[in-house]
C-alpha positions in Angstrom: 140.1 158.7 100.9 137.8 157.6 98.7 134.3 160.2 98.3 131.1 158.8 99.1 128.3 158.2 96.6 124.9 159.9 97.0 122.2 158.3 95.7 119.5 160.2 94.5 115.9 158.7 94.3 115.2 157.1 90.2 113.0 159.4 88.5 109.5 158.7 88.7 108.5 159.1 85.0 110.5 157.9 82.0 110.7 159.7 78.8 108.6 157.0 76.7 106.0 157.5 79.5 104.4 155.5 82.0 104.0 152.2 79.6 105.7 150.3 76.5 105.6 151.0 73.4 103.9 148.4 70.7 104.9 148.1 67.0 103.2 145.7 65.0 103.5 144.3 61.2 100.7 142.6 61.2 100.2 140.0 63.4 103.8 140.2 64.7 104.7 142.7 67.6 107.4 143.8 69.4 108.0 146.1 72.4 110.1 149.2 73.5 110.0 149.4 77.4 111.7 152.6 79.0 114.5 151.3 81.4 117.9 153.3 82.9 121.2 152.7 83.3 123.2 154.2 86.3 126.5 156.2 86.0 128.7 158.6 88.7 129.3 162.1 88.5 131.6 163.9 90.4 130.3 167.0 92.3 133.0 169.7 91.2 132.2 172.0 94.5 131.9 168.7 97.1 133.8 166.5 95.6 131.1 163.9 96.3 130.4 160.6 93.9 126.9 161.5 92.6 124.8 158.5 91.1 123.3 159.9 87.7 120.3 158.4 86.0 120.2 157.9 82.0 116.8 156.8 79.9 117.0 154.2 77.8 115.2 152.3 75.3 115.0 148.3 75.3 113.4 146.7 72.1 112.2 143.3 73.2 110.7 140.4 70.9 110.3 136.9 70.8 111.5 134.1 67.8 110.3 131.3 68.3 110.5 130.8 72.1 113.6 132.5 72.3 113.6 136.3 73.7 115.8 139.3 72.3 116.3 142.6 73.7 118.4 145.4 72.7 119.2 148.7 74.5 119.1 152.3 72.9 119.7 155.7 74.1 117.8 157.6 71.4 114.2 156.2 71.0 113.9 157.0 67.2 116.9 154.0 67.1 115.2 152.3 68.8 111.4 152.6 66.7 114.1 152.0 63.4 115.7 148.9 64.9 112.0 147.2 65.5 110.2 148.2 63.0 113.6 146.4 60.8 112.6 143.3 62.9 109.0 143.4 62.2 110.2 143.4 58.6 112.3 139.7 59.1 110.0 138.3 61.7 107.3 139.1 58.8 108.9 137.7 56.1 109.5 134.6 58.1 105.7 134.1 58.6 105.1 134.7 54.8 106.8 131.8 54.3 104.8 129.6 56.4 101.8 131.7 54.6 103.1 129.6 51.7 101.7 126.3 52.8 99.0 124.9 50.6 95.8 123.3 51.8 94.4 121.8 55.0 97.7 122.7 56.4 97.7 126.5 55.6 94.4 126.7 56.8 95.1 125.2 60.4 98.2 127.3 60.6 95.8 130.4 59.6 93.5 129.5 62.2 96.3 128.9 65.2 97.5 132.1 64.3 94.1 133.7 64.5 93.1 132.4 67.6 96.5 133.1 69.7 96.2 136.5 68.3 92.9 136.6 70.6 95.5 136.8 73.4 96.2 140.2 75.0 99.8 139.5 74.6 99.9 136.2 71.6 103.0 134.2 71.8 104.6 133.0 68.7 103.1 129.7 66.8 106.4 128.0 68.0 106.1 129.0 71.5 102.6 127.9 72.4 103.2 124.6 70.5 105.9 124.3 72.8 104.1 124.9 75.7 101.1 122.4 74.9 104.1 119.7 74.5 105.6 120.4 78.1 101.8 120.6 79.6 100.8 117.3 77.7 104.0 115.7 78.7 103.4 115.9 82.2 99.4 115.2 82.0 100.1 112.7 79.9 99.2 109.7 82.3 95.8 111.7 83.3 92.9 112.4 80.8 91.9 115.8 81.4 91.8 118.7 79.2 94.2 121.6 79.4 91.6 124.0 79.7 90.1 122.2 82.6 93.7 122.2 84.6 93.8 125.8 83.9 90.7 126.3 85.3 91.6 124.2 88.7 94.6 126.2 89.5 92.7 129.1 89.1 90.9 128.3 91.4 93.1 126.8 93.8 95.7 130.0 93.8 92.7 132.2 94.6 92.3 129.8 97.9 96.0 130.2 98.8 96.9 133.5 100.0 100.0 132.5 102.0 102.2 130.3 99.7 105.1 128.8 101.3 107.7 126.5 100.6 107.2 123.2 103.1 110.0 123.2 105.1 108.7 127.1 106.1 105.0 125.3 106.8 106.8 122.8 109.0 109.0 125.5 111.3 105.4 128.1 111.2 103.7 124.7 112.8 106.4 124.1 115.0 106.8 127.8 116.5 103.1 127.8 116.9 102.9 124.5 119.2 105.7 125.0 121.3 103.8 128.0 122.5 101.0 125.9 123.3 102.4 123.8 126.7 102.5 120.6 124.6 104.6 117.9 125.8 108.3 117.6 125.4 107.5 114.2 123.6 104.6 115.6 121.2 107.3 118.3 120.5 110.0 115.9 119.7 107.7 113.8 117.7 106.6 117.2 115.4 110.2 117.8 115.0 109.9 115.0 112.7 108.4 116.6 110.2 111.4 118.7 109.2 112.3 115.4 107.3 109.3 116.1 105.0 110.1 119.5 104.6 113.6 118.6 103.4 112.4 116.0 100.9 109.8 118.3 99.6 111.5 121.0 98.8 108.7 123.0 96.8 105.6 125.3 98.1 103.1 123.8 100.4 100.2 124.3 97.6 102.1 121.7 94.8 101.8 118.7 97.7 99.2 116.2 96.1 98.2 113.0 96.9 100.2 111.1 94.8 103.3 112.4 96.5 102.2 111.6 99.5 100.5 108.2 99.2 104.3 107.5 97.2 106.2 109.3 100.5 104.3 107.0 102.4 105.1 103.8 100.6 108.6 104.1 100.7 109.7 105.0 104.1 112.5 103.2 105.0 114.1 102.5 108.5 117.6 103.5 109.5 119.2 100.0 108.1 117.6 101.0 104.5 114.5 98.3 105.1 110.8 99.0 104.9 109.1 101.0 107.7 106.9 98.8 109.8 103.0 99.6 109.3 103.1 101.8 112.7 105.8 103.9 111.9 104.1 104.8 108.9 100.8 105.0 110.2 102.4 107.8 112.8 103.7 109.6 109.9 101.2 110.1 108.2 99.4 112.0 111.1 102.1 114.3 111.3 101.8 114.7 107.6 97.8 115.2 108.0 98.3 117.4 111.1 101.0 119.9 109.1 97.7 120.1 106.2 95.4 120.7 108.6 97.8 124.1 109.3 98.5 124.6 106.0 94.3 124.6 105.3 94.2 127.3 108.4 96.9 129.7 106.6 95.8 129.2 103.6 99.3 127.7 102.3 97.3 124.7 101.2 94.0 123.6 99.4 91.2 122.2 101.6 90.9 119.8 98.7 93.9 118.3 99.6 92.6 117.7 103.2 90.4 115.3 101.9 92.5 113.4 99.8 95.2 113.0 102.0 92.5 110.4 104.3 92.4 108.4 101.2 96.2 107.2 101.3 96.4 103.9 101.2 98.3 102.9 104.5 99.3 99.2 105.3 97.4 97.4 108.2 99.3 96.7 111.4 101.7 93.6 111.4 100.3 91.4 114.4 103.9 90.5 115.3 104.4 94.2 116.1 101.9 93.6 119.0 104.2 91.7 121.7 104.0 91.2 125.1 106.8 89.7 127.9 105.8 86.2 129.7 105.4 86.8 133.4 109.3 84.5 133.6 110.7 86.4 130.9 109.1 89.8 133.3 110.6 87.9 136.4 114.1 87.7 134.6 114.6 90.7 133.7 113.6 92.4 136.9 116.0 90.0 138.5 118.9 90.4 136.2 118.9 93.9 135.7 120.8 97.0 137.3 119.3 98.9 140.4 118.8 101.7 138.7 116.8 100.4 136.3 114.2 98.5 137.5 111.9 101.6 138.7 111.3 102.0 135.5 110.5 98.2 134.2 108.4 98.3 137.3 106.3 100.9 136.5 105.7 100.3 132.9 105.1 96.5 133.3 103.3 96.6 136.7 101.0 100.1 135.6 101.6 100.3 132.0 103.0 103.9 132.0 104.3 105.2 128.9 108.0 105.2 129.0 107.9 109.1 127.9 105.4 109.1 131.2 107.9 107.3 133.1 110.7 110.1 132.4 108.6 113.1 133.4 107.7 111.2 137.0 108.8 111.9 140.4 109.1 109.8 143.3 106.7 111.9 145.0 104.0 110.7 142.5 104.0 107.2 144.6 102.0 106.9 147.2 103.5 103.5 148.8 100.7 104.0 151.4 97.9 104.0 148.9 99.4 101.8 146.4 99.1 103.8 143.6 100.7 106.5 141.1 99.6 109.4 140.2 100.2 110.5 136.8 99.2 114.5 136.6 97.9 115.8 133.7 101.4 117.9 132.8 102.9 114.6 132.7 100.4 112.9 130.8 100.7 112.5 127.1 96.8 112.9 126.7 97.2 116.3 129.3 94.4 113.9 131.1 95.4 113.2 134.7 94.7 109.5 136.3 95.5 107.0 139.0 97.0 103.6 138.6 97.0 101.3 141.2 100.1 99.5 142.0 99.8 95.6 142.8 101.7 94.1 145.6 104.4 92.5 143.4 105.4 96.3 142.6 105.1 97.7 146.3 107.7 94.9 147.1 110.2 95.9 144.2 109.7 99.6 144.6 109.8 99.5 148.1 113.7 99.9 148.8 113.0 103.5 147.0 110.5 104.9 148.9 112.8 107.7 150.9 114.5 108.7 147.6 113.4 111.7 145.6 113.2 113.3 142.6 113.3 111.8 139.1 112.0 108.0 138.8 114.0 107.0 135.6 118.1 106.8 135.5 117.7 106.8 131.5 115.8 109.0 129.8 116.4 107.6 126.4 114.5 104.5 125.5 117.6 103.0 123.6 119.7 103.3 126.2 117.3 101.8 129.1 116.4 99.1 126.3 120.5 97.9 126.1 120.8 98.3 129.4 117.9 96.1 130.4 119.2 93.4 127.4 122.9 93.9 128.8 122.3 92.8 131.9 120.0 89.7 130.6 122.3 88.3 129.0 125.2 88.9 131.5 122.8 87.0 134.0 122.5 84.2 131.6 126.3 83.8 130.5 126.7 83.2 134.5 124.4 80.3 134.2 125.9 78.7 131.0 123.7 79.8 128.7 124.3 82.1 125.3 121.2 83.5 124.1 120.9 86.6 123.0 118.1 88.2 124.3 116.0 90.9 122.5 114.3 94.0 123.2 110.5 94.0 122.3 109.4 97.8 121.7 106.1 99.3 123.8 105.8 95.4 125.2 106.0 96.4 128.7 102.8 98.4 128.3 101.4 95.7 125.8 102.1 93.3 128.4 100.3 95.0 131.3 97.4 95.9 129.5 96.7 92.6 128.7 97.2 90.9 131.4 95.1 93.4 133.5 92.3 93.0 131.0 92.6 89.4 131.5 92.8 89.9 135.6 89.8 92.3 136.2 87.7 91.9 132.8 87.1 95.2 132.6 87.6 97.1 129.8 86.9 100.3 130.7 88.4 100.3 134.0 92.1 99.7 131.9 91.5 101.9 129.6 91.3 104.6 132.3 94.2 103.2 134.1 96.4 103.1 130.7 94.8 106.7 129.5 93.8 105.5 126.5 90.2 104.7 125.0 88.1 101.4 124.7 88.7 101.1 121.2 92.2 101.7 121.4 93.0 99.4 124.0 91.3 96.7 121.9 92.7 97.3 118.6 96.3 98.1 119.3 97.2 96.7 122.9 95.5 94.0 123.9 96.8 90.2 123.7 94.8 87.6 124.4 96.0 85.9 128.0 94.3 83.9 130.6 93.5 84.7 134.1 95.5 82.4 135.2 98.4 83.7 133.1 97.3 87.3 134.8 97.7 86.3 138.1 101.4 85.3 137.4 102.1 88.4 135.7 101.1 90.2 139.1 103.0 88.0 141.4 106.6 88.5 139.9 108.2 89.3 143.3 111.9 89.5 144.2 113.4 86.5 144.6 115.7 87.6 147.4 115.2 91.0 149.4 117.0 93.7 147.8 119.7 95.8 149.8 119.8 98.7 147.5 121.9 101.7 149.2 124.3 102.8 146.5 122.9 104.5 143.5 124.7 106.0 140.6 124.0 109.6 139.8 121.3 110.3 137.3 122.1 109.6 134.0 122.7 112.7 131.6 120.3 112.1 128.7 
């Protein structure tokens, strides 16, 4: 059997002493650090594998931009080894000393003025440098010396660097402790997208790289991202800042700048409501199961993520209305919503059932569902169109057509949880009353006899 190997601490102090040596020739240096290699021992009494500790000598120096190091075990070695490349290094520059004239006396003065530097790189090094900085500024005119000076300042503001991806999961561990909905959660998952295209510290995030993020979002199908889609992104984007400004992963500065993206104004066509007979065919069309929830987002405007967190016990048939508490609220803001007699009628056959309102709780799958069984109904009456799901138009629909029913801005926007100004600049269609009071009178067109109901669909 093998021994084992002890492993005795490294030596606190090296023979060369607690810092490098310097030899110069000059204006041309090089270094002697004290390092160690490792080696075993076997223990002659124990028999044990003992890890032994030797000093050694590493000459370092630079040529050019390219950096040499050799090891020695005996440090007078290693002094006659440098001091040898002092000697070539040396004799190098003295030829370059050999230029005549304007240019002798700018190389001169370069040389002087990196030798100002606690530790001056060669000529050929810092040109190099200046090329790879100017390279990448070269479509801004700014100074070097005024970059320097604003990550300077930047790094002393961030004391908890952190690569994005690691911002995103900090942000996300923080507000799931927070009772936030399942659907804010979800939608904050999101970022982990960003975090995976940006795969660099928090701090290097500028706006350019966002206002370009932003501009070319694409949808699953490889085409542009509607105006709201990135509109919500870019919150999430400003939201994971804001942390980042907290922790102290990322500048304040960048806080600011991130408001200044340019974002693209809504697409009116986005904004789409039903007609009350497109409303009416649908709830006539579809599956039992289903048409809870068409009811209660086109007759009260819930929220379809609303919808999902609903029980039947939030109805009050006697009262006609819904309460929607504040746990199942996406603004945590509880409120009523009074239910017109149209949806009394359609919801009535459910009133003795209970628990969970919805049968989907996926969107996509209540969407196909709802646009299956359209088109099934119309096949039956000879005709082939295909009909097409129009996203949030359910709660588009109703808020317009209440608007247009009661005139009463405020009033809807409490019903709908939203504000004033929201209701007006992202919801609201313009309809007639007269339009309104059709909306509201989509009844069943023959009394439903609903007694089956499939289990609850498995999301």
């Amino acid at each position: 059997m093998e021994a084992n190997l002890i492993d005795p601490p490294k030596p606190k102090t090296h023979p060369i002493g607690p810092k490098h040596l310097t030899l110069k020739e000059g204006s041309v240096r090089v270094k002697i650090y004290g390092t160690w290699s490792q080696s075993s021992r076997k223990n002659p009494v124990s028999g044990e594998q003992v890890k032994h500790y030797i000093p050694e000598y590493t000459l370092r120096y630079y040529v050019g931009n390219q950096k040499h190091q050799q090891r020695f075990t005996n440090l007078d070695a290693a002094r006659n080894n440098g001091k040898s490349v002092l000697v070539k290094i040396r004799n190098n520059e003295t030829e370059a000393l050999k230029l005549t004239g304007l240019d002798r006396s700018a190389y001169v003065e370069a040389k002087s003025k990196l030798n100002k530097l606690t530790d001056p790189p060669s000529l050929g090094a810092a040109i190099q440098d200046y090329v790879a900085a100017r390279k990448i500024l070269q479509e801004y005119d700014v100074p070097l010396e005024q970059v320097a000076k604003d990550y300077v300042r930047r790094s002393r503001i961030i004391q908890n660097p952190t690569k994005v991806a690691g911002l995103v999961e900090e942000l996300l561990k923080l507000k799931e402790t927070q009772n936030l909905s399942d659907d804010y959660l979800r939608t904050l998952r999101r970022l982990r997208r960003f975090g995976r295209d940006f795969d660099i510290n928090a701090h290097e995030l500028d706006f350019r790289m966002i206002q370009d993020y932003i501009g070319s979002m694409e949808n699953l199908n490889g085409n542009p991202s509607v105006p709201r889609t990135k509109q919500n992104y870019w919150k999430l984007i400003n939201t994971l800042i804001k942390f980042g400004v907290k922790r102290k992963s990322i500048s304040p500065e960048l806080l600011k700048e991130v408001k200044e993206v340019d974002l693209p104004k809504d697409d009116p066509r986005e904004i789409t409501i039903w007609t009350p007979s497109e409303f009416s065919e649908m709830l006539n069309a579809t599956r039992p199961e289903i048409i809870p929830t068409l009811v209660l987002g086109g007759f009260a405007g819930i929220r379809t993520a609303e919808i999902n967190r609903l029980d039947w016990s939030d109805i009050d048939f006697e009262e006609k209305l819904i309460k929607v508490a504040a746990s199942k609220a996406k603004t945590r803001s509880p409120r009523y919503i009074p239910l017109c007699d149209a949806a009394v009628a359609w919801l009535k056959p459910y009133a003795s059932r209970t628990g969970k309102v919805a049968y989907y709780a996926e969107t996509n799958k209540y969407a196909a569902a709802v646009m299956s069984d359209v088109q099934t109904a119309r096949e039956q009456k000879g005709y082939f169109s295909v009909p097409e799901w129009r996203r949030n138009a359910l709660r588009h629909s109703y808020i317009s057509y209440r608007l247009a029913e009661i005139q009463n801005a405020h009033q809807v926007a409490l019903e709908a949880g939203n504000s004033e100004n929201i209701i007006f600049k992202n919801y609201r269609e313009l309809v007639t009353k007269k339009q309104a009071q059709q909306w509201f009178s989509v009844f069943p067109k023959k009394e439903q006899n609903i007694i089956h109901m499939l289990p609850s669909a498995v999301s």
